[in-house]
GUTORDREN-66933 format. One line per field, with one value per atom (N, C-alpha, C): atom name; x, y, z. Coordinates in nm, 4 decimals, decimal comma, m for minus. Example, Ala and Ser with C-alpha at 12.3 -4.5 7.8 and 13.67 -1.06 7.14 Angstrom:
2
site: N|CA|C|N|CA|C;
c1: 1,3190|1,2300|1,3200|1,2850|1,3670|1,2900;
c2: m0,5690|m0,4500|m0,3300|m0,2250|m0,1060|0,0030;
c3: 0,7800|0,7800|0,7800|0,7080|0,7140|0,7870;
This chain:
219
site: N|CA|C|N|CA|C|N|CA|C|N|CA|C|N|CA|C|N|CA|C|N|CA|C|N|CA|C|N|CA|C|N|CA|C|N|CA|C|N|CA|C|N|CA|C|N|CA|C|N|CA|C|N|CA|C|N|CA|C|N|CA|C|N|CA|C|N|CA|C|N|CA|C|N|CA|C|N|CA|C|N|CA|C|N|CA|C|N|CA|C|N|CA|C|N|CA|C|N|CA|C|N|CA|C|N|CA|C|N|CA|C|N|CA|C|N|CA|C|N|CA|C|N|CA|C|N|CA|C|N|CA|C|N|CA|C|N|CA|C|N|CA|C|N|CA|C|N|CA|C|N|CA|C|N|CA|C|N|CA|C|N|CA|C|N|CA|C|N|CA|C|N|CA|C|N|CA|C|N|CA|C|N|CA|C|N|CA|C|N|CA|C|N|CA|C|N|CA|C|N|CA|C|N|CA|C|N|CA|C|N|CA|C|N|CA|C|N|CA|C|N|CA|C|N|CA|C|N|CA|C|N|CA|C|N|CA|C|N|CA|C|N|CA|C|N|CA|C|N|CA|C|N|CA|C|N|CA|C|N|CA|C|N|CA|C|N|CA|C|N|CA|C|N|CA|C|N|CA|C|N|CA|C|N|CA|C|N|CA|C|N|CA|C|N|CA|C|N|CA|C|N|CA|C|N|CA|C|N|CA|C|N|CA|C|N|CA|C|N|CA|C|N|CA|C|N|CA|C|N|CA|C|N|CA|C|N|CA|C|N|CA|C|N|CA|C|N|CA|C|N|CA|C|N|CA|C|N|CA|C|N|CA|C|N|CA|C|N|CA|C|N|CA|C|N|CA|C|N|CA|C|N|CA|C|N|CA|C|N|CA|C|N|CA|C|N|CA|C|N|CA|C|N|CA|C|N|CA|C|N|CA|C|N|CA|C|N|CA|C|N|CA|C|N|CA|C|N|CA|C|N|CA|C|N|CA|C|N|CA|C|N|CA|C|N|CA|C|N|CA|C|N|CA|C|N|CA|C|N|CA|C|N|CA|C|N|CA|C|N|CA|C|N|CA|C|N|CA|C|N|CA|C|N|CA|C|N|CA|C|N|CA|C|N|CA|C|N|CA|C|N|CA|C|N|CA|C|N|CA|C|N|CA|C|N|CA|C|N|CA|C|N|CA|C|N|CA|C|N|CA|C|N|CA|C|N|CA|C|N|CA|C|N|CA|C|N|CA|C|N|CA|C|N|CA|C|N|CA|C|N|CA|C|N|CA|C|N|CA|C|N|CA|C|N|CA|C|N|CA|C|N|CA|C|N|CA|C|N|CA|C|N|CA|C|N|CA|C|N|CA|C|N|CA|C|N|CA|C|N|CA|C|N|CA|C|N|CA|C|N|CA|C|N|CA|C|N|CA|C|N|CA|C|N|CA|C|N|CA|C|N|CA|C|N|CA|C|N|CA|C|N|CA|C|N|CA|C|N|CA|C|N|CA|C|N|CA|C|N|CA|C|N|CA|C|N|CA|C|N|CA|C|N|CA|C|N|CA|C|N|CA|C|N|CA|C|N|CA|C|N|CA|C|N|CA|C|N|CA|C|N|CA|C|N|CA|C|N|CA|C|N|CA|C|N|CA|C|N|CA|C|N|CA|C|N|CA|C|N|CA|C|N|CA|C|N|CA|C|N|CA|C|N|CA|C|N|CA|C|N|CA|C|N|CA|C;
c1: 1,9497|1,8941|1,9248|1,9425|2,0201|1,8747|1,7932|1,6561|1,7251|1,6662|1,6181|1,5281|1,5060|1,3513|1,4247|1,3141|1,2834|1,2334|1,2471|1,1319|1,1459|1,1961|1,1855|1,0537|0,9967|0,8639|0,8386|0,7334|0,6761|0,6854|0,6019|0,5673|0,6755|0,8040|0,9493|0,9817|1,0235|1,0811|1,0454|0,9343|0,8382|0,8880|0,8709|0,9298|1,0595|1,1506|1,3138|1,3705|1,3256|1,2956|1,2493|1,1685|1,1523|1,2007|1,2804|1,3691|1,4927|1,5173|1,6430|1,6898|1,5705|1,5917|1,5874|1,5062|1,5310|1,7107|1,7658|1,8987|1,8879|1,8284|1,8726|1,9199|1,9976|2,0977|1,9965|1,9620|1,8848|1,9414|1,9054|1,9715|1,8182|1,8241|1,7242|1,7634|1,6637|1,7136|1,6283|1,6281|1,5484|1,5975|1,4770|1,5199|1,5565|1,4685|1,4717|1,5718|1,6891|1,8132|1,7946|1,6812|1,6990|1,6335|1,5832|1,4909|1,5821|1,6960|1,7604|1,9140|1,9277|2,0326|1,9652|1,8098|1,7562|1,7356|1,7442|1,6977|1,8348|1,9565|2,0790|2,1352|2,0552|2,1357|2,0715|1,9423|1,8970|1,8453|1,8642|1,8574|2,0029|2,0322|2,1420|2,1251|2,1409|2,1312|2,1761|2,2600|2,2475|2,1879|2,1827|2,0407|2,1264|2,0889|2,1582|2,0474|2,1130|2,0135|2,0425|1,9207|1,9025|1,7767|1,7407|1,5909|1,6403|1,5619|1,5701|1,5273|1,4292|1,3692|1,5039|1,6173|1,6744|1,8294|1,8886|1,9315|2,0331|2,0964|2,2209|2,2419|2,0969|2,1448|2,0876|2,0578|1,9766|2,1376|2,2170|2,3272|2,4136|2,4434|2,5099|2,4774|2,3759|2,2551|2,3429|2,4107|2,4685|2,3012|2,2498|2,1146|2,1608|2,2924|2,3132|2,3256|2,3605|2,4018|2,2377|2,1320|2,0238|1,9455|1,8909|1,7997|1,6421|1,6181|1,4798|1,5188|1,3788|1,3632|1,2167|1,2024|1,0623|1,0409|0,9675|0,9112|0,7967|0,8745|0,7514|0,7497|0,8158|0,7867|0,6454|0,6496|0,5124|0,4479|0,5268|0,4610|0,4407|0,3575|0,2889|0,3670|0,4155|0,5062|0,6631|0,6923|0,8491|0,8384|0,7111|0,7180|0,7176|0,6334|0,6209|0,7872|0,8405|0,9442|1,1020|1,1337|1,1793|1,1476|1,0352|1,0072|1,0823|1,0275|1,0940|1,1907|1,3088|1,4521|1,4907|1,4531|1,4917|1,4535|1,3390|1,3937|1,4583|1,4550|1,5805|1,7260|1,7457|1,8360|1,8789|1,7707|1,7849|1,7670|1,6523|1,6184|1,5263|1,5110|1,4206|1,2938|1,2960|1,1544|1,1735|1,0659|1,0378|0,8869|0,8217|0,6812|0,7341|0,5683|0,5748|0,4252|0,4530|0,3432|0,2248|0,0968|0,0950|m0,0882|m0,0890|m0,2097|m0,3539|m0,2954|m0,3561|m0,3553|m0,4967|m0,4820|m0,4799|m0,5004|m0,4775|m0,3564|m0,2514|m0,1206|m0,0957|m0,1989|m0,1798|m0,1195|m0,2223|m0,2197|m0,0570|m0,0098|0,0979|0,2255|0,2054|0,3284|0,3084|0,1732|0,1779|0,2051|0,1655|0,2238|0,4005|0,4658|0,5736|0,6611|0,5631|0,6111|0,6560|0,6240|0,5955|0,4376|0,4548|0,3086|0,3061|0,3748|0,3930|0,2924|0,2017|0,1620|0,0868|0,1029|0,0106|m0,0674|m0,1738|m0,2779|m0,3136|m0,2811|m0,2945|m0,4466|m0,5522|m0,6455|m0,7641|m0,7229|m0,7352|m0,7247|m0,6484|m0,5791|m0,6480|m0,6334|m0,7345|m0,9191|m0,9364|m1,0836|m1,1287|m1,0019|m1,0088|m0,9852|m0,9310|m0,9175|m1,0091|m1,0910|m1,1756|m1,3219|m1,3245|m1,4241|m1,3838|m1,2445|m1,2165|m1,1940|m1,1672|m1,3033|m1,4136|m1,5043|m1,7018|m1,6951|m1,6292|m1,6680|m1,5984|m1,5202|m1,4044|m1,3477|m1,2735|m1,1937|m1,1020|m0,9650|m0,8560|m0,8153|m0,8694|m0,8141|m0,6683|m0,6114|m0,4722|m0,3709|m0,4042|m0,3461|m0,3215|m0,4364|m0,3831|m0,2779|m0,2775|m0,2047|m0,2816|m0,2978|m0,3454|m0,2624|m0,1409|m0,0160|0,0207|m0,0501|0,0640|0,2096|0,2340|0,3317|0,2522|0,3975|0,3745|0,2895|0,1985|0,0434|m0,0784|m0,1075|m0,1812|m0,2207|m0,3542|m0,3764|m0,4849|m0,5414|m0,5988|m0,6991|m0,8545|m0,9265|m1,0965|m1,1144|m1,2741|m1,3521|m1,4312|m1,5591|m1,6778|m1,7448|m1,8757|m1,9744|m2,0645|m2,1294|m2,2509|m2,2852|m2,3680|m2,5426|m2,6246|m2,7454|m2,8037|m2,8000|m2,8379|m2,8152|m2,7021|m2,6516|m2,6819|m2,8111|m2,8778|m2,9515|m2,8555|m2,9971|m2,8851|m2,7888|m2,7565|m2,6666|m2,6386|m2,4571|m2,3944|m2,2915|m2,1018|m2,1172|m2,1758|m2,1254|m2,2093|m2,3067|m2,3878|m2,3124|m2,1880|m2,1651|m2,0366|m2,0390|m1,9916|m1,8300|m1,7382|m1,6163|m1,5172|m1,3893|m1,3141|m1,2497|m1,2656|m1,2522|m1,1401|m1,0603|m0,9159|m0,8198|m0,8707|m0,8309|m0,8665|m0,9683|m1,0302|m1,1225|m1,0779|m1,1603|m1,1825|m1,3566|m1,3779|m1,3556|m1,3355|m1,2754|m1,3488|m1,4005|m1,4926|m1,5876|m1,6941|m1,8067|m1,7918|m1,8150|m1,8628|m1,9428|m2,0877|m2,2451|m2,2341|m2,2903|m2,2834|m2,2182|m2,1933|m2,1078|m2,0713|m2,0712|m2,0460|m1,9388|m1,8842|m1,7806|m1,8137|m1,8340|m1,8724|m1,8113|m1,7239|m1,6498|m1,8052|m1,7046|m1,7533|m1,7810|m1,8863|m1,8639|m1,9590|m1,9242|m2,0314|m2,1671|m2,2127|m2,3796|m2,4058|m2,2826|m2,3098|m2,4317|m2,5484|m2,6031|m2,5548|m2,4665|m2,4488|m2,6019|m2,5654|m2,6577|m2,5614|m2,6785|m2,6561|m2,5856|m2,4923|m2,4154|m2,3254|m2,3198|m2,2074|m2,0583|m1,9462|m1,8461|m1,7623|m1,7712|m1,6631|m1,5089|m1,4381|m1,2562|m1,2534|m1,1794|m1,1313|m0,9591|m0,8689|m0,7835|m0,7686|m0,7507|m0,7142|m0,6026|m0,5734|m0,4920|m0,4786|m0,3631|m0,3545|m0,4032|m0,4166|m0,4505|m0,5818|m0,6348|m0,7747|m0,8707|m0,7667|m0,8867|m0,9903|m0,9348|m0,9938|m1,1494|m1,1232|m1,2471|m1,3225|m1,2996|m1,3625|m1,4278|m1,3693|m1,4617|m1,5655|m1,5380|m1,6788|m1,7496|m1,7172|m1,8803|m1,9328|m1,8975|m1,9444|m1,9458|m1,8831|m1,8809|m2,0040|m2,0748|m2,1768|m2,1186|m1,9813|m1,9325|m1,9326|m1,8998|m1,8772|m2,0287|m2,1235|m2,2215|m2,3029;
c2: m0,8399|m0,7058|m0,6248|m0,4722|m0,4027|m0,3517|m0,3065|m0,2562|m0,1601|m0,0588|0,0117|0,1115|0,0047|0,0140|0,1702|0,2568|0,3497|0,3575|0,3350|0,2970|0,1915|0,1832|0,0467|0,0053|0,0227|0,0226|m0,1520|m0,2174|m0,3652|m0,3690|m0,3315|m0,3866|m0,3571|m0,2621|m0,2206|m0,3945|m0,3882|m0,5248|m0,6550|m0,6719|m0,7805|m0,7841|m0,7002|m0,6816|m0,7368|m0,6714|m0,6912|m0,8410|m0,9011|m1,0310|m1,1323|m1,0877|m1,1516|m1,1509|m1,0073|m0,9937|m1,0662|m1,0351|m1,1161|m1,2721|m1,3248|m1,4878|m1,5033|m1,3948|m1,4710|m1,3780|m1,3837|m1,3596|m1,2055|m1,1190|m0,9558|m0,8988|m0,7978|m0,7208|m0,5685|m0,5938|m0,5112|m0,3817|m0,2673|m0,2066|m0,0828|m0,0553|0,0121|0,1820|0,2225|0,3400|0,4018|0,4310|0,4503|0,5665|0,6448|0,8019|0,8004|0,6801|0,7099|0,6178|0,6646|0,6363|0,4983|0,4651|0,3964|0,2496|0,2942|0,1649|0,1061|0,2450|0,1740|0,0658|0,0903|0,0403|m0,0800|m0,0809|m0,2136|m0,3473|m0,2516|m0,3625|m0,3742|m0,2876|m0,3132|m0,5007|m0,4887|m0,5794|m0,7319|m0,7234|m0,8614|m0,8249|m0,7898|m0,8501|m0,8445|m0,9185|m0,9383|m0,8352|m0,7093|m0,6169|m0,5220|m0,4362|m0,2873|m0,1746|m0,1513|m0,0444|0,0728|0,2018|0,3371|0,4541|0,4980|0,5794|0,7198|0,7858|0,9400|0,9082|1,0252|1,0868|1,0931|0,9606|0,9301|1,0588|1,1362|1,2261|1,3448|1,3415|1,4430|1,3761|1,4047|1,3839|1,3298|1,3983|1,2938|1,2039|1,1772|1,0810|0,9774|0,9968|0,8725|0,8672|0,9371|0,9489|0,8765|0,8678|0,8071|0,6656|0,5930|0,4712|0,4464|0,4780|0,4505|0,3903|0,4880|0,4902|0,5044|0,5498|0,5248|0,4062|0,3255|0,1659|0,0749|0,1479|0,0709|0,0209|m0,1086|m0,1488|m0,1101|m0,1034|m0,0174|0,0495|0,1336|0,1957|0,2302|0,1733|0,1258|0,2434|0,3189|0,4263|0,3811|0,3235|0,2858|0,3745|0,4762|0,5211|0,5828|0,6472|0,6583|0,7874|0,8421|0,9786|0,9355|0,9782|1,0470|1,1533|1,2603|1,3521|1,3011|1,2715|1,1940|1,0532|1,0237|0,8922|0,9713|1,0440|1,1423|1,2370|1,2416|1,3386|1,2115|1,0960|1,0107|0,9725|0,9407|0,8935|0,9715|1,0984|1,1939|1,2601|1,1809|1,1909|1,1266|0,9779|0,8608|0,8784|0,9202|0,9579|1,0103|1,1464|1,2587|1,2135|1,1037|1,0160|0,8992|0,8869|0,7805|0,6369|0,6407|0,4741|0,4419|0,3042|0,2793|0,2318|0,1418|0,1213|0,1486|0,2170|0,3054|0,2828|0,2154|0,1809|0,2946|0,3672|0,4022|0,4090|0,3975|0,3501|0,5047|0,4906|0,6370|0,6176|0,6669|0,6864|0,7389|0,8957|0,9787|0,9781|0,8891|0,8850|1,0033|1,1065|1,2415|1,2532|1,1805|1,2163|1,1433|1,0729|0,9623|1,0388|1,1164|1,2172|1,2799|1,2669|1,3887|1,2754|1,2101|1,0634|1,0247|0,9733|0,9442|1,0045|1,1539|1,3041|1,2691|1,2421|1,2379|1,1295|1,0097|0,9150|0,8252|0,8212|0,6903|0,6399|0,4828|0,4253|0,3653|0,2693|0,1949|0,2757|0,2051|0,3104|0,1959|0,1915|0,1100|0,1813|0,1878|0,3321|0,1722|0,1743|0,0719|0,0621|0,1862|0,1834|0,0508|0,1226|0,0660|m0,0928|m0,1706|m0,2954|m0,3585|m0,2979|m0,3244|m0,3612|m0,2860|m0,2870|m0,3936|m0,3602|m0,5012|m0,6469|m0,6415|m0,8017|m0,7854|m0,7229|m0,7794|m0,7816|m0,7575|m0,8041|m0,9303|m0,9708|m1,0474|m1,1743|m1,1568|m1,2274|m1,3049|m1,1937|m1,2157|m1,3042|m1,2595|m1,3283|m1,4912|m1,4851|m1,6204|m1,6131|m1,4773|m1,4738|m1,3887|m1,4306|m1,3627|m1,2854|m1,1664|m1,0461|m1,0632|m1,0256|m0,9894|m1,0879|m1,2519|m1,3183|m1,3127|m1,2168|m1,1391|m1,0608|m0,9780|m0,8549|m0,7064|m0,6544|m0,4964|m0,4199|m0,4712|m0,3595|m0,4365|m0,4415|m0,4968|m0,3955|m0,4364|m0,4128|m0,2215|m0,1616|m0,0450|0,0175|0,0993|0,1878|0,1563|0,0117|m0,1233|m0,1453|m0,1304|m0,1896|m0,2861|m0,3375|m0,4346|m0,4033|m0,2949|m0,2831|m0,3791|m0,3567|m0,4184|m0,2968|m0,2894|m0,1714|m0,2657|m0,2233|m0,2474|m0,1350|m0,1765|m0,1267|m0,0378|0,1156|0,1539|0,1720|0,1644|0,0944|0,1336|0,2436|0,3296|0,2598|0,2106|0,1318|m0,0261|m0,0644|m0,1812|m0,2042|m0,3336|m0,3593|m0,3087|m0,2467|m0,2059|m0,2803|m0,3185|m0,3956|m0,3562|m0,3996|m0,3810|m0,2677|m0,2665|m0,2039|m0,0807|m0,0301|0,0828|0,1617|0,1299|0,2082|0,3194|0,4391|0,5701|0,5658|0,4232|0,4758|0,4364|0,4950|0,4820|0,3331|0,2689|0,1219|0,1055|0,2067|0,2032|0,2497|0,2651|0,2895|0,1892|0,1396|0,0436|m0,1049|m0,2365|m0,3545|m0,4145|m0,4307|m0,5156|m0,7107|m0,7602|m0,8912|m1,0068|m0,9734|m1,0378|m1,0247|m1,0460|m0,9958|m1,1286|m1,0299|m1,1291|m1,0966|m1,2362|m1,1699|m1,2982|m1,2811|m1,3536|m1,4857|m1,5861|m1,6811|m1,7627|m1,6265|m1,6852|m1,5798|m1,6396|m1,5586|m1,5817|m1,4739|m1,4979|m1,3983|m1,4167|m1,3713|m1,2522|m1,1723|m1,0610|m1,0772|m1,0191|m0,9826|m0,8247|m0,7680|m0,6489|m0,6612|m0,7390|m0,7897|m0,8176|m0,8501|m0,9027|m0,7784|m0,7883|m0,7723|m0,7810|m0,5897|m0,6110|m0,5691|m0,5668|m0,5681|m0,4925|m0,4073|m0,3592|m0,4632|m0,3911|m0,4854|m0,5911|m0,5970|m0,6527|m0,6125|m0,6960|m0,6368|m0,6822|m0,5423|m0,6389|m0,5864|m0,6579|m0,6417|m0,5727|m0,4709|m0,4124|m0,3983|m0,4093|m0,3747|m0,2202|m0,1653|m0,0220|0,0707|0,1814|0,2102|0,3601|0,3073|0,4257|0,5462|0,6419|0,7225|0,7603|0,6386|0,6727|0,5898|0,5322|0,4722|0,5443|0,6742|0,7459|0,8239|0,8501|0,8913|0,7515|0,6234|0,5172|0,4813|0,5030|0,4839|0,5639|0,7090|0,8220|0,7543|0,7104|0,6422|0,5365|0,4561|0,3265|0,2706|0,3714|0,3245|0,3054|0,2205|0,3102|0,3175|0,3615|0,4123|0,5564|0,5914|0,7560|0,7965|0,7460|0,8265|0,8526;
c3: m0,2083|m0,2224|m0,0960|m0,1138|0,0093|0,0254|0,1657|0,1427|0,2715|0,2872|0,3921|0,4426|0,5669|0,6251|0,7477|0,6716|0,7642|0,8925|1,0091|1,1831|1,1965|1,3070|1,3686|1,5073|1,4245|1,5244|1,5073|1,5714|1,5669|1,3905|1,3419|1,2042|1,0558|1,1562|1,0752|1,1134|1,2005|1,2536|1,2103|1,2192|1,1496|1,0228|0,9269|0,7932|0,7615|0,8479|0,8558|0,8844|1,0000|1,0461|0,8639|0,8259|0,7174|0,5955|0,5845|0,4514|0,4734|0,6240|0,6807|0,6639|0,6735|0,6521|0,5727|0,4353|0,2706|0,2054|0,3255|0,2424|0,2327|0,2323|0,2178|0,3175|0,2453|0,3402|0,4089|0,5732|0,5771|0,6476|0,6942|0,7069|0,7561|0,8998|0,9814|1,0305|1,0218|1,0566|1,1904|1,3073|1,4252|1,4631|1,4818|1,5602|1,7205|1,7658|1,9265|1,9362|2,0304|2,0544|2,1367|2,2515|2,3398|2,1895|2,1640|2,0777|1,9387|1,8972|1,8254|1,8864|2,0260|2,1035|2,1268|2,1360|2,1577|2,0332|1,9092|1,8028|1,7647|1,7501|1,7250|1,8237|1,9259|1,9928|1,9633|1,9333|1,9044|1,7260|1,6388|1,4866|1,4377|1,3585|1,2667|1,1830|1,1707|1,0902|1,1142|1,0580|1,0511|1,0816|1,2165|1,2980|1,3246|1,2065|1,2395|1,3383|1,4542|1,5206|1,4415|1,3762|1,3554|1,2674|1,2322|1,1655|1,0290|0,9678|0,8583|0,7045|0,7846|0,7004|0,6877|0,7264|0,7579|0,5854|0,5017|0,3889|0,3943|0,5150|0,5700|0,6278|0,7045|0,7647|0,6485|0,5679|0,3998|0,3649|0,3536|0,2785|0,3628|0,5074|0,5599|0,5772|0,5144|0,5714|0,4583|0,3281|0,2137|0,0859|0,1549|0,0082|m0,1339|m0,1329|m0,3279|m0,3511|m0,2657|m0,2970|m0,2842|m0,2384|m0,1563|m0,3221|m0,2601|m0,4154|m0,4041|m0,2434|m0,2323|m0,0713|m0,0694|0,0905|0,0840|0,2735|0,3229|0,3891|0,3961|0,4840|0,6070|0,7275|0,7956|0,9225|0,9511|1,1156|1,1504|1,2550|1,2501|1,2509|1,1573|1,1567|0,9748|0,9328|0,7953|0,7175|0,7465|0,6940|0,6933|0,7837|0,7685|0,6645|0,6605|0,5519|0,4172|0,3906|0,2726|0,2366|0,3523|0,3135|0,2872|0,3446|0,3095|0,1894|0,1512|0,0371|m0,1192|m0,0389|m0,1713|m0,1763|m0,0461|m0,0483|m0,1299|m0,0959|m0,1688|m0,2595|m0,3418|m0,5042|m0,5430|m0,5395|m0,5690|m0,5647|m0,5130|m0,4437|m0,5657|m0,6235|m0,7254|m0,6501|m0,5583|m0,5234|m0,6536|m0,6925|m0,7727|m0,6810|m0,6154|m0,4829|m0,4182|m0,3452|m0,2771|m0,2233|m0,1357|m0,0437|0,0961|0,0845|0,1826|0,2681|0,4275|0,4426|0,5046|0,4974|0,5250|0,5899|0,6671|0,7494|0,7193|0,6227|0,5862|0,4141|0,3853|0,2484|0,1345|0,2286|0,1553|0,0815|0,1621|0,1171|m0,0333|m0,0903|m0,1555|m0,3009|m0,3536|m0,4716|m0,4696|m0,4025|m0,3580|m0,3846|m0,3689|m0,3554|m0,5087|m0,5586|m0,6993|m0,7877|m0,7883|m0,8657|m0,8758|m0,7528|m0,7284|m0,7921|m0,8399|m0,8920|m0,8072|m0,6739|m0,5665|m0,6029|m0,6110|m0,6563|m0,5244|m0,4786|m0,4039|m0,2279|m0,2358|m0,0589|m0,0258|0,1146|0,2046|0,2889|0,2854|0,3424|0,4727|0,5647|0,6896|0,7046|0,7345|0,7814|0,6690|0,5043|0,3880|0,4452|0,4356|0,4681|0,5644|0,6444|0,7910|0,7379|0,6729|0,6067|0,5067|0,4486|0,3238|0,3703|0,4576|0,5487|0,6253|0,6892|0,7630|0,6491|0,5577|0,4507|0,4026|0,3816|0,3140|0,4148|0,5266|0,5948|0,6749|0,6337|0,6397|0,5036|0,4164|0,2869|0,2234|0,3527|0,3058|0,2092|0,1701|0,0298|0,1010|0,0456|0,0978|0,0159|0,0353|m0,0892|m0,0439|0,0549|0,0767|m0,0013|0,0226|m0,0467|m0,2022|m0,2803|m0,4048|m0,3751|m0,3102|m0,2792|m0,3359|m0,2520|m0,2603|m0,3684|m0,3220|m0,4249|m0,5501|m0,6321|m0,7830|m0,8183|m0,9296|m0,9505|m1,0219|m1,0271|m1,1051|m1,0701|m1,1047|m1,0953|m1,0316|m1,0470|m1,0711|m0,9049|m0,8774|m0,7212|m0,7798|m0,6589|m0,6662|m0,6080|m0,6168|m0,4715|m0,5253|m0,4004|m0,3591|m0,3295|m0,3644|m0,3607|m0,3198|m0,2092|m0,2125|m0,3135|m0,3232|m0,4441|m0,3434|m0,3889|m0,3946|m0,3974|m0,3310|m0,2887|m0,4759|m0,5242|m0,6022|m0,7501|m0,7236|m0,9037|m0,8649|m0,7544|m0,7930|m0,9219|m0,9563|m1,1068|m1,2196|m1,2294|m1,3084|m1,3502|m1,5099|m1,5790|m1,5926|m1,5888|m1,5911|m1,6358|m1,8134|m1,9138|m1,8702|m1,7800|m1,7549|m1,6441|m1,5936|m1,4871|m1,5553|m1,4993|m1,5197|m1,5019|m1,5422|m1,5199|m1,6199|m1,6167|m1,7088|m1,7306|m1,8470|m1,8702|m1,8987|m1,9665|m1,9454|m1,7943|m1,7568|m1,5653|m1,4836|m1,5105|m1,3830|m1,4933|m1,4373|m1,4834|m1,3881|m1,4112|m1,3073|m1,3267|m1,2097|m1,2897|m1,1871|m1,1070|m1,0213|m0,9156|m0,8756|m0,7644|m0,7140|m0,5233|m0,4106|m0,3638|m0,4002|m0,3382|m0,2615|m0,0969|m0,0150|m0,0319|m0,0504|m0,0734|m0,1549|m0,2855|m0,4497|m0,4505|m0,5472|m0,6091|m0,7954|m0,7958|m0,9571|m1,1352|m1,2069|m1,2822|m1,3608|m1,4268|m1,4682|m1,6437|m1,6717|m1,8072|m1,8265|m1,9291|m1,9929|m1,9018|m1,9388|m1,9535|m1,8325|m1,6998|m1,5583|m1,4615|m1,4198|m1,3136|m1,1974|m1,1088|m1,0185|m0,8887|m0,7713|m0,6902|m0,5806|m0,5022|m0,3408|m0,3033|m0,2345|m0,1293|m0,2105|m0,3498|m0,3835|m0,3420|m0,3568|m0,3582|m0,4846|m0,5492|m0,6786|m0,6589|m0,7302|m0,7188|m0,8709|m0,8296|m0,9482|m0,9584|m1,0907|m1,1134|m1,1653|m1,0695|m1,1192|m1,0921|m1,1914|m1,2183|m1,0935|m1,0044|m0,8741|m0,8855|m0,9765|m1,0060|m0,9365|m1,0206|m1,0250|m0,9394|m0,8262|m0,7302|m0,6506|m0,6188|m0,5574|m0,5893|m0,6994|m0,8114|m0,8062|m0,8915|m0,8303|m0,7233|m0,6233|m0,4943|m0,5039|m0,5326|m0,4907|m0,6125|m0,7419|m0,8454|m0,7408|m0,7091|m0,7285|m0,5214|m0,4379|m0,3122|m0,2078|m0,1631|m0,0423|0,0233|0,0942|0,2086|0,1727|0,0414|0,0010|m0,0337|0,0018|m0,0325|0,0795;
């Protein structure tokens, strides 16, 4: 697979390093001249210096040939504006990573699903854990539309079942709760509680709306 990773910052590299040993052809793109002279010299890869957000230099990286592209530098708008080079472009994957979950609506409209909101990630592993369950080892990102999130539950919808809460059942299923050191499967009829955390499969769209029903952080 031909991928190219946008920034070569620590966690571009980290990435690359690992696509690298399973056999893909990687291929980096770094704005700052001194940092791309530096990763050019120790990875086995392809490190082009210029500003990836800019059309030519996507075009010169040879993005018609690419099978995906990673948006990792560290600005928020150059990930957003790469991203929606590389479509227009005709990449089929396309992850980009982005700071400001505002931007999220704007990328999915666009038909990028794929986003790693960092701060998100950061939150969900350090719940996952207090609780000794490795959400991450699911993975946050499924395939297509499809995330994977954890909600703590709302002080307010204590006492209340599955089947009583206010959200769309074709958008979002819940498929399991973690109350202090159970993990326990879901049905209709399940009694959640304050301070649960249940995992939902839901559909990107609509995580956001989800959180404000059912979050006590959003309330």
């Amino acid at each position: 697979m031909r991928v190219i990773i946008a920034g070569g910052g620590d966690t571009g590299v980290e990435l690359a390093n690992a696509l690298i040993s399973e056999g893909h052809e990687i291929i980096i793109i770094e704005k700052d001249k001194h940092r791309a002279e530096e990763l050019a010299e120790k990875l086995d890869c392809l490190v082009i210096h210029g500003n990836a957000a800019h059309p030519q230099v996507l075009k010169d990286s040879g993005i018609d040939q690419a099978d995906a592209l990673i948006a990792m530098t560290g600005n928020d708008r150059d990930n957003v504006i790469i991203s929606l080079i590389a479509k227009t472009m005709g990449v089929k994957r396309i992850i980009t990573k982005i700071e400001d979950t505002g931007y999220n609506d704007l990328l999915i409209y666009m038909g990028i699903n794929n986003i790693i909101n960092p701060s998100r990630l950061i939150s969900f592993q350090a719940l996952s854990i207090l609780k000794d369950f490795n959400i991450l080892n699911l993975s946050i990102i499924l395939r297509g539309d499809t995330r994977l999130l954890p909600i703590k539950i709302a002080k307010e919808l204590d006492g209340k079942k599955i089947k009583e809460l206010d959200i769309d059942y074709d958008k979002a299923r819940p498929i399991l709760i973690l109350r202090g050191d159970e993990s326990l499967f879901i049905d209709e009829n399940t009694t959640i509680r304050y301070n649960d955390i249940i995992l939902f499969l839901v559909k990107a769209k609509y995580q956001d709306e989800l959180l404000r029903k059912l979050s006590e952080e959003t309330k």
